[in-house]
C-alpha positions as CSV (number, residue, x, y, z in Angstrom):
1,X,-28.7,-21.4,-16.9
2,X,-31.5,-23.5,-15.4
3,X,-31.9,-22.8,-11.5
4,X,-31.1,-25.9,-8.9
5,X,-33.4,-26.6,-6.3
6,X,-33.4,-28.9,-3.4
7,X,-36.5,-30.2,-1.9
8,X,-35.9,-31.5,1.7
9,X,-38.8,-34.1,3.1
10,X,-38.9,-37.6,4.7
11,X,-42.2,-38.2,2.8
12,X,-41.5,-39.9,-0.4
13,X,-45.1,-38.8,-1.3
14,X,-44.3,-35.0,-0.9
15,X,-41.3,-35.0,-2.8
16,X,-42.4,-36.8,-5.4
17,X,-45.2,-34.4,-6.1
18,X,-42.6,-31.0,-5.2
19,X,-40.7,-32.3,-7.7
20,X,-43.6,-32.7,-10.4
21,X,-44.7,-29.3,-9.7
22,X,-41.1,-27.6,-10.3
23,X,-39.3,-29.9,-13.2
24,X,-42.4,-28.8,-15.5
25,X,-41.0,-25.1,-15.3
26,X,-37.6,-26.8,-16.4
27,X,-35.8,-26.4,-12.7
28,X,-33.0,-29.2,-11.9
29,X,-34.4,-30.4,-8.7
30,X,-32.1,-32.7,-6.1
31,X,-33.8,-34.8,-3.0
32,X,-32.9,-35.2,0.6
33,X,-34.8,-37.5,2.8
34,X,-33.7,-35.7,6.3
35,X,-31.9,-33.4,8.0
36,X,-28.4,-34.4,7.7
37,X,-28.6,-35.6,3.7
38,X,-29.6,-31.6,3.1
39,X,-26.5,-30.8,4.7
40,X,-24.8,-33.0,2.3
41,X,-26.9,-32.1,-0.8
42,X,-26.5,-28.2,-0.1
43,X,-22.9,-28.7,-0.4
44,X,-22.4,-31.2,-3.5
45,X,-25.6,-29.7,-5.0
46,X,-25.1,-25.6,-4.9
47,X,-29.4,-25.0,-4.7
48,X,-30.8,-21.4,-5.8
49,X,-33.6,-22.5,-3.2
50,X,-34.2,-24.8,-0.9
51,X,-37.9,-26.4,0.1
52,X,-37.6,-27.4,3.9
53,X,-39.8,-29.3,5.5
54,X,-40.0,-28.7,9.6
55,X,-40.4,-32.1,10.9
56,X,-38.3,-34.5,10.1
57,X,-35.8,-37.4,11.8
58,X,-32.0,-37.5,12.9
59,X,-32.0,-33.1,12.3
60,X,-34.9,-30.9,12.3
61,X,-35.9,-28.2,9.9
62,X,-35.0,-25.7,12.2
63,X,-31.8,-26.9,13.5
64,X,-30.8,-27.2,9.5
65,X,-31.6,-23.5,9.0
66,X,-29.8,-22.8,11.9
67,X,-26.3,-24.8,10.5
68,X,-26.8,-22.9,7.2
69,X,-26.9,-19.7,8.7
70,X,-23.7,-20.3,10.8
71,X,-22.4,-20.8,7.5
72,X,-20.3,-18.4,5.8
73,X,-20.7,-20.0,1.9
74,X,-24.6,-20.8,2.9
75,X,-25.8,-18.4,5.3
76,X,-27.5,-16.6,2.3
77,X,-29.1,-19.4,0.8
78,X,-33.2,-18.6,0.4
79,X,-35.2,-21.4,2.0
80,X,-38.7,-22.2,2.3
81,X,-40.3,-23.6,4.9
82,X,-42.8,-26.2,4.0
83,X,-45.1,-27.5,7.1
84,X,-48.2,-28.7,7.6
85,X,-49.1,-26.8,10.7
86,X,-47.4,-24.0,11.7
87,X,-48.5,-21.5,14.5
88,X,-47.5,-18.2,15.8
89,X,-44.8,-19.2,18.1
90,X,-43.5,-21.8,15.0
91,X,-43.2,-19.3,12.7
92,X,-41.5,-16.6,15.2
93,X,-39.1,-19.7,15.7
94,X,-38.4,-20.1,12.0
95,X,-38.0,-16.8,11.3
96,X,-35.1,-16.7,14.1
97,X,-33.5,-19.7,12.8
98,X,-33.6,-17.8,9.7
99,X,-36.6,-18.9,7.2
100,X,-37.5,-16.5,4.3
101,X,-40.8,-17.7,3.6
102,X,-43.4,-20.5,4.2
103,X,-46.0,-22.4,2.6
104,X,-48.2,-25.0,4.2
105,X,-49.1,-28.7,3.2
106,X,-51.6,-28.9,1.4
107,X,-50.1,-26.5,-1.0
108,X,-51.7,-24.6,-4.1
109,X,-49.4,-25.1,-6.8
110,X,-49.5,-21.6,-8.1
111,X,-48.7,-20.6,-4.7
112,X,-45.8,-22.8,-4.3
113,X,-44.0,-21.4,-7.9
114,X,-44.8,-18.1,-7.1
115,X,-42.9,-18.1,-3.7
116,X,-40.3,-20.7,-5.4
117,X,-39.9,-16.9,-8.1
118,X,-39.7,-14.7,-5.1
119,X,-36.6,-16.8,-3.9
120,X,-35.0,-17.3,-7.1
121,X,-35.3,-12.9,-7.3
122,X,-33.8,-12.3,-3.9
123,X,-31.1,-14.9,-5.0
124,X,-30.5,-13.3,-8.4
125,X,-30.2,-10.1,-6.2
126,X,-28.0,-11.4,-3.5
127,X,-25.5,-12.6,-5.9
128,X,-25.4,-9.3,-7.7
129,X,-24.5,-7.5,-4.9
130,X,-22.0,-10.0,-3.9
131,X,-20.5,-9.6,-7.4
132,X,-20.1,-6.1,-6.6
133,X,-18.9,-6.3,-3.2
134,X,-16.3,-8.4,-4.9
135,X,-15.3,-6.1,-7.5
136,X,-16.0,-2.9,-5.0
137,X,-13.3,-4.8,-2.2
138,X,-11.2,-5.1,-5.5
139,X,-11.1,-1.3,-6.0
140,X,-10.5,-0.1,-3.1
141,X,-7.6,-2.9,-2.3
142,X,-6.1,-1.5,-5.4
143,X,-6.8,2.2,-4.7
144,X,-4.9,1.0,-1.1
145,X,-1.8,-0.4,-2.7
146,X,-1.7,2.8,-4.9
147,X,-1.6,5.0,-2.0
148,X,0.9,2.8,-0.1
149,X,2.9,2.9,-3.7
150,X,2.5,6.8,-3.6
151,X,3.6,7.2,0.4
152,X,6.4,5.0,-0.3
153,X,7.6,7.0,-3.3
154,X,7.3,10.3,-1.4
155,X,9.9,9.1,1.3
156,X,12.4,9.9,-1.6
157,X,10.7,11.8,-4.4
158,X,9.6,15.1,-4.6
159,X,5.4,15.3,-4.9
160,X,5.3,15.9,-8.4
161,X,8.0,13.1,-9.4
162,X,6.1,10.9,-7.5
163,X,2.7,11.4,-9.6
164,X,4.5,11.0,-12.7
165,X,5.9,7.6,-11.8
166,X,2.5,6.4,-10.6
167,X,0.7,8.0,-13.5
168,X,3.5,6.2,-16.0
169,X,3.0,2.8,-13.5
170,X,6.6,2.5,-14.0
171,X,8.9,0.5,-11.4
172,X,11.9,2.4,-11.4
173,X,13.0,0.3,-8.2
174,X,14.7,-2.3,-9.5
175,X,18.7,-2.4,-9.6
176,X,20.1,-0.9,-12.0
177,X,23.4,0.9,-13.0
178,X,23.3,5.2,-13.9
179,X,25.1,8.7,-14.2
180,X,24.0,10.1,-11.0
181,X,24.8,13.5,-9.1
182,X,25.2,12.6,-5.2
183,X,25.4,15.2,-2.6
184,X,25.7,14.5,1.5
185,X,24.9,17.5,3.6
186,X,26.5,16.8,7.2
187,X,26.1,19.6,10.4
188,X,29.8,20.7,12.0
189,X,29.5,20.9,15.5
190,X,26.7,18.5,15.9
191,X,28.0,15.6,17.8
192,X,29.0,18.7,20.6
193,X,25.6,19.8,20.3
194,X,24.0,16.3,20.7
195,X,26.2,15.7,23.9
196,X,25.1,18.6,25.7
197,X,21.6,19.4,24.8
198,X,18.8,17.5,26.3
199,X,17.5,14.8,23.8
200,X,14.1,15.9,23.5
201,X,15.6,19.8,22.4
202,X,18.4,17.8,19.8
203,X,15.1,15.9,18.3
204,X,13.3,19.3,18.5
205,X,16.3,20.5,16.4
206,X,16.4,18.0,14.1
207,X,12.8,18.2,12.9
208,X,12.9,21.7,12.3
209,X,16.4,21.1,10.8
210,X,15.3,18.5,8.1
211,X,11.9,20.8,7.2
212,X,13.9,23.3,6.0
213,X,16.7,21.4,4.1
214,X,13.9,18.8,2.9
215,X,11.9,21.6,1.0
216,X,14.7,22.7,-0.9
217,X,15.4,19.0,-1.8
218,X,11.4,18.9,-3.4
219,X,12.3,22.4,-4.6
220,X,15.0,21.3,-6.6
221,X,13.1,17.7,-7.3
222,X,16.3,15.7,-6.1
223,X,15.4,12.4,-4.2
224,X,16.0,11.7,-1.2
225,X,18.1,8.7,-0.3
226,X,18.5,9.0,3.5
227,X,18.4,10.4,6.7
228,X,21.7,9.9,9.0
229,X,20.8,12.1,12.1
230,X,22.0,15.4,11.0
231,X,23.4,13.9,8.2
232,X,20.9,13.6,4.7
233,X,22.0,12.2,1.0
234,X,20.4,13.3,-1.8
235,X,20.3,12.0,-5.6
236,X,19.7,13.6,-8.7
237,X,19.3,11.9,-12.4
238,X,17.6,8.8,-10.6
239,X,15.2,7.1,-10.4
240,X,13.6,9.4,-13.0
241,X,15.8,11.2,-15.6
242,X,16.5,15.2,-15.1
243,X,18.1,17.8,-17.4
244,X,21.6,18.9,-16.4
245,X,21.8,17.2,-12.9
246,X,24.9,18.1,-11.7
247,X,23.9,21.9,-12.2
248,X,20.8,21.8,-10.1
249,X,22.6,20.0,-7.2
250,X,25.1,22.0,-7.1
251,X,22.4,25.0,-7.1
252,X,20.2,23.2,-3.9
253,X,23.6,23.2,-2.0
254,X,24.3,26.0,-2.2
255,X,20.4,27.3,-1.6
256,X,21.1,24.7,1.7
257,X,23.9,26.6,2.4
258,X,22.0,30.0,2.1
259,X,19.8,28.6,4.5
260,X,21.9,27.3,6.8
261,X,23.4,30.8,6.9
262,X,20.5,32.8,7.7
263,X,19.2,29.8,10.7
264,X,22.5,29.7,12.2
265,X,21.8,33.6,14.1
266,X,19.1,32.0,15.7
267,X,21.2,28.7,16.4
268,X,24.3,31.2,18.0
269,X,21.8,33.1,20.2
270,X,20.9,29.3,21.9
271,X,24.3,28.4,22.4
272,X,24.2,26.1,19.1
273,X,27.4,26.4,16.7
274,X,26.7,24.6,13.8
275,X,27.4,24.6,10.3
276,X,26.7,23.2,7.5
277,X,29.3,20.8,5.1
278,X,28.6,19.4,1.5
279,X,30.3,17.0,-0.1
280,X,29.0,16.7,-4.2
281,X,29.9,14.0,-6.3
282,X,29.0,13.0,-9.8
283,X,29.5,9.5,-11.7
284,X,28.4,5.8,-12.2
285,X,26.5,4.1,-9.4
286,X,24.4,0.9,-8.5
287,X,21.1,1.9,-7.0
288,X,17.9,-0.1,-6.4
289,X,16.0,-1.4,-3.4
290,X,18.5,-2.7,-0.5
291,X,16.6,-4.3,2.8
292,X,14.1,-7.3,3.3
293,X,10.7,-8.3,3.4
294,X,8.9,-5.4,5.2
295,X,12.2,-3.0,5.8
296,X,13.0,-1.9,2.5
297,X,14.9,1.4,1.6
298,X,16.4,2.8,-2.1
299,X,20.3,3.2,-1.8
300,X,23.5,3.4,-3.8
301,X,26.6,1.3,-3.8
302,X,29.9,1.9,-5.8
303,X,32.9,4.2,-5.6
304,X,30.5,7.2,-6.3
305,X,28.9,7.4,-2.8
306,X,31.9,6.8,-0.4
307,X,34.0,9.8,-2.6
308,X,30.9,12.3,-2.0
309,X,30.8,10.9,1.9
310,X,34.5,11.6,2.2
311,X,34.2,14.9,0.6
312,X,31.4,16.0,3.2
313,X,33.6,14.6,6.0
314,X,36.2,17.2,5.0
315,X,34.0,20.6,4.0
316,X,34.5,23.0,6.7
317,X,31.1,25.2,7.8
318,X,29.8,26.9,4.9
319,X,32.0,24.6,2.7
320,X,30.6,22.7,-0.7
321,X,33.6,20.4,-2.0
322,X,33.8,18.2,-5.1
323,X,36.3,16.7,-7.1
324,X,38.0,17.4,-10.8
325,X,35.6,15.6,-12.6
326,X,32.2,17.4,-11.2
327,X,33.8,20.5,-11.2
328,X,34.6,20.1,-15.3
329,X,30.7,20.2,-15.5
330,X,30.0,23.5,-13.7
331,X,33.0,25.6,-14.5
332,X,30.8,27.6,-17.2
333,X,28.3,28.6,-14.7
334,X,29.9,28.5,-10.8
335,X,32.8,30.0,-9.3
336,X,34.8,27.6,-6.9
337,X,37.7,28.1,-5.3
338,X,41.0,25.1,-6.1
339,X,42.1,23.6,-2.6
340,X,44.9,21.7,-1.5
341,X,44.9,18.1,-2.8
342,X,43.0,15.6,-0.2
343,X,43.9,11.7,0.7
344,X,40.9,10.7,1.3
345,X,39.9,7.3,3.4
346,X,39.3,4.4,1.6
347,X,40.6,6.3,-2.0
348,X,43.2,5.3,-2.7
349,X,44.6,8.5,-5.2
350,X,45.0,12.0,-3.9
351,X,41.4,14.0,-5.1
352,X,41.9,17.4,-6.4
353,X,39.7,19.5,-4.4
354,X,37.2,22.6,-5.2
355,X,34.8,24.3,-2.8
356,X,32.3,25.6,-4.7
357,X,31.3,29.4,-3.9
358,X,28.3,30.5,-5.7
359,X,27.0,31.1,-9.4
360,X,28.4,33.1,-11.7
């Protein structure tokens, strides 16, 4: 593609002899007569170059180079001063305004194609590196969104999970309807606690608390649906797929309980007495992304959630209830112990009860 270059001079004369000298070597050439047209011409026109002369009416040379370089779309544009005279303190000027090179009237024509060369170069290498600067801001916007993609999938996933949905660029987000195992984990004795500790040792408490029960949920890869205080809900079979899911939550509750059991010496010896209750459910849910524009959050809704809520409510310290229809999938490998039937709010049929006691 043939290079565009606009000569800028009040002088019919000059510019009709700048322009014999250039269209010979095949260049499209465009003409402004002052200041202001070359303003005009540099936007309608798009030069590789532009030939500037220093002196002329309604806008100066100078005062030109000094617009284009305010510019953000022309403030890389090579120009070439052409003057008749130019001394030491005009050519420090120019080159503050912002000139790239000079040739003087009289010119050689050699001289002039051989500067108007160097330009072209410098532009040819200017708009390379904008082109990568494009495609490098590119990259790294998109190497940004996939680590704001990976932070968001870590608030519920466990590490590896989380690779394997960005790996698979899969978005497992949207709503959708599944077979899930849910478990809520709720502290007895907290609301107690809350009230009489200070708030900074109850938050001190809580952090310490969630470490511990939030590396058995990685452990275990279940994913993490929410935090409610003391209170945590955790999903298994979504959004990826795993292999007997209502074993393996049953296993993290009771590794939670475990836990629990061996912190709650140290918890005793402050004055804390708190336990921990699980309520395990498993069964058709809704889950996708619930919120707006910049608060979003991964949830459930259906009957599924409220029954394992319910359960939780009731589980004494230490206790891990389900219902009938969990229990059916974990009688060949966990003992649990038949309680009383429980009404539970908002069911409205009596739930046949189990607290689950360990593995067989």
């Amino acid at each position: 593609m043939a290079s565009k270059i606009l000569i800028v001079d009040d002088e019919p004369f000059n510019l009709d002899l700048l322009e014999q000298e250039l269209t010979e070597y095949d260049y499209i050439i465009a003409r402004a007569v002052d200041g202001v047209d070359a303003l005009a011409k540099v936007a309608g026109f798009g030069p590789d170059v532009m030939l500037l002369d220093a002196m002329m009416p309604k806008m100066s040379g100078l005062e030109v180079l000094r617009k284009l370089r305010a510019s953000e779309q022309h403030k890389a544009l090579p120009v070439i001063l052409v003057t008749a005279m130019a001394s030491q303190a005009d050519k420090i000027a120019g080159l503050e305004a912002g000139v790239d090179d000079y040739i003087t009237k009289p010119f050689d024509a050699f001289e002039l194609l051989a500067r108007v060369r160097a330009m072209l170069r410098m532009k040819a290498l200017h708009d390379q590196l904008d082109a990568w600067n494009r495609t490098l801001t590119a990259t790294v916007q998109q190497q940004v969104a996939e680590i704001e993609r990976m932070n968001r999938l870590k608030r519920y996933l466990a590490p590896q999970i989380a690779a394997t949905i960005l790996a698979d660029a899969v978005d497992l987000f949207q709503t959708h309807r599944r077979e899930i195992t849910i478990v809520f984990l709720d502290l007895r004795g907290f609301t107690a606690f809350s009230d009489d500790a200070e708030p900074e040792e109850v938050m001190d408490f809580l952090r310490d608390y969630h470490s511990e029960m939030g590396q058995l949920v990685f452990q275990f890869e279940g994913t993490l649906e929410r935090f409610m205080g003391d209170g945590m809900v955790v999903i298994f079979n979504d959004p990826l797929p795993c292999e007997q899911h209502v074993h393996r939550a049953a296993t993290m509750a009771l590794a939670m309980r475990d836990r629990v059991k061996a912190l709650r010496a140290a918890w005793l010896r402050k004055g804390f007495d708190l336990d921990l209750g699980v309520g395990l459910a498993t069964g058709y849910a809704t889950l996708g992304t619930l919120g707006f524009a910049g608060c979003m959050d991964y949830g459930t809704v259906g009957k599924l959630p409220n029954l394992a809520a319910r359960l939780c409510a009731e589980a004494k310290g230490g206790q891990i209830l389900t219902d009938q229809k969990t229990m059916s999938h974990l009688d060949d490998r966990f003992e649990a112990e038949v309680l009383p039937q429980l009404q539970l709010k908002g069911i409205s049929r009596p739930v046949m009860a189990f607290n689950i006691v360990g593995a067989k």
